[in-house]
N, C-alpha and C positions, 0 to 999 in steps of 0.2 A: 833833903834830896837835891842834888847838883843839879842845875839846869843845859851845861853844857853837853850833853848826851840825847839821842833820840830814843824813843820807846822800843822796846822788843816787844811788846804786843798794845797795840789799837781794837777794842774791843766795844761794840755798844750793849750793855744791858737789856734782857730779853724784854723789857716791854718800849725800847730805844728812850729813855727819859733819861739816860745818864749817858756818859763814854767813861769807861777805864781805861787805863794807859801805864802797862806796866813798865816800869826802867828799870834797870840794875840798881841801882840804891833801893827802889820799893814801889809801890803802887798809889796811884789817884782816881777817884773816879767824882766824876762833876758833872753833878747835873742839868739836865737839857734847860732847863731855864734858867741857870746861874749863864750858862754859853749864850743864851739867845740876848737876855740883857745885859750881859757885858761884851756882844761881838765886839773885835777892833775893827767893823764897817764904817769907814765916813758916814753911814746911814745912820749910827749910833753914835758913835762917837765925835762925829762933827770934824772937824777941820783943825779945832783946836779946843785945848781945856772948857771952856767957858762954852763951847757948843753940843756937847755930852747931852743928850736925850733919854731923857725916864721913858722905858718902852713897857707899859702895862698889860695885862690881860694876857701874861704869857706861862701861867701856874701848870697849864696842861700841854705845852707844846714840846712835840717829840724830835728828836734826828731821826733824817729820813734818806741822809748820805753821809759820808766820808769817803774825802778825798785827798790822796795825795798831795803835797805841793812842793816840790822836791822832797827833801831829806829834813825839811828844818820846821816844818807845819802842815796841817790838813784844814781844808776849806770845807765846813761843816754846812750842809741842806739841812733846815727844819717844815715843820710839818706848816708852818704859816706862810711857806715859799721865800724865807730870808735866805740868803744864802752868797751873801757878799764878802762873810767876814772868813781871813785867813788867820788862825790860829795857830801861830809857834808853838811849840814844845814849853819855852821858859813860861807862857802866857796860860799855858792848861797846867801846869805844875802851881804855878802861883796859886790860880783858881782851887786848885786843887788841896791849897795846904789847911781850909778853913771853907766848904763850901758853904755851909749850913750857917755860920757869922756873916759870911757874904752876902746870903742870899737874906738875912734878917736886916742887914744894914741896908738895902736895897729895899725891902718892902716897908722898911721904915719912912726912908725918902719919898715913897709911892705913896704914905699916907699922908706925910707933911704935905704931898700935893693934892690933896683928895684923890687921889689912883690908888687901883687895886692890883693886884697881882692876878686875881680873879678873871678867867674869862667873863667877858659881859657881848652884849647887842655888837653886833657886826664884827666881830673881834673873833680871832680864829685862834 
């Protein structure tokens, strides 16, 4: 699926734990916490390579908005009040090509750290 193109339909999944994102080549849908721990926010992603943040305890966190940001991304609200990260279109198609590898190679990293993917104590 070509990334130079915007979606014809922006859609959250009835219980908001995913977004689908239909284009003319075909469809993606990516899970609310493939999005939450891979925001592109400074908050996550740091400032550069080597400042990237394992953001744990996010298994149950929903989208609780989509928004606009011109024509080329939407600024996704989750249910933990994150809501910094602006998501392009090339950046949710990527996510999109393999969510479920993503999200294994991620909970992998969270166990090499002792983190869980797991909501726990003070953790929303």
């Amino acid at each position: 699926m070509g990334t130079e193109s915007w979606p014809s339909e922006i859609r959250l999944v009835a219980d908001r734990r995913a977004l689908r994102l239909r284009f003319d080549a075909g469809e993606v849908t990516v899970p609310a916490e493939l999005l939450r721990v891979q925001s592109p926010s400074a908050e996550v992603q740091g400032h550069s390579a080597g400042e990237r943040k394992l953001v744990p305890g996010k298994r149950d966190v929903a989208i609780t908005a989509v928004d606009p940001v011109g024509n080329y991304a939407v600024r996704l609200v989750f249910s933990d009040g994150h809501s910094t990260g602006i998501y392009p279109w090339d950046l949710l198609v990527r996510l999109g090509q393999d969510p479920e590898g993503a999200l294994a190679r991620y909970r992998a990293e969270l166990a090499q750290a002792s983190l869980s993917h797991e909501p726990g104590p003070g953790r929303r």
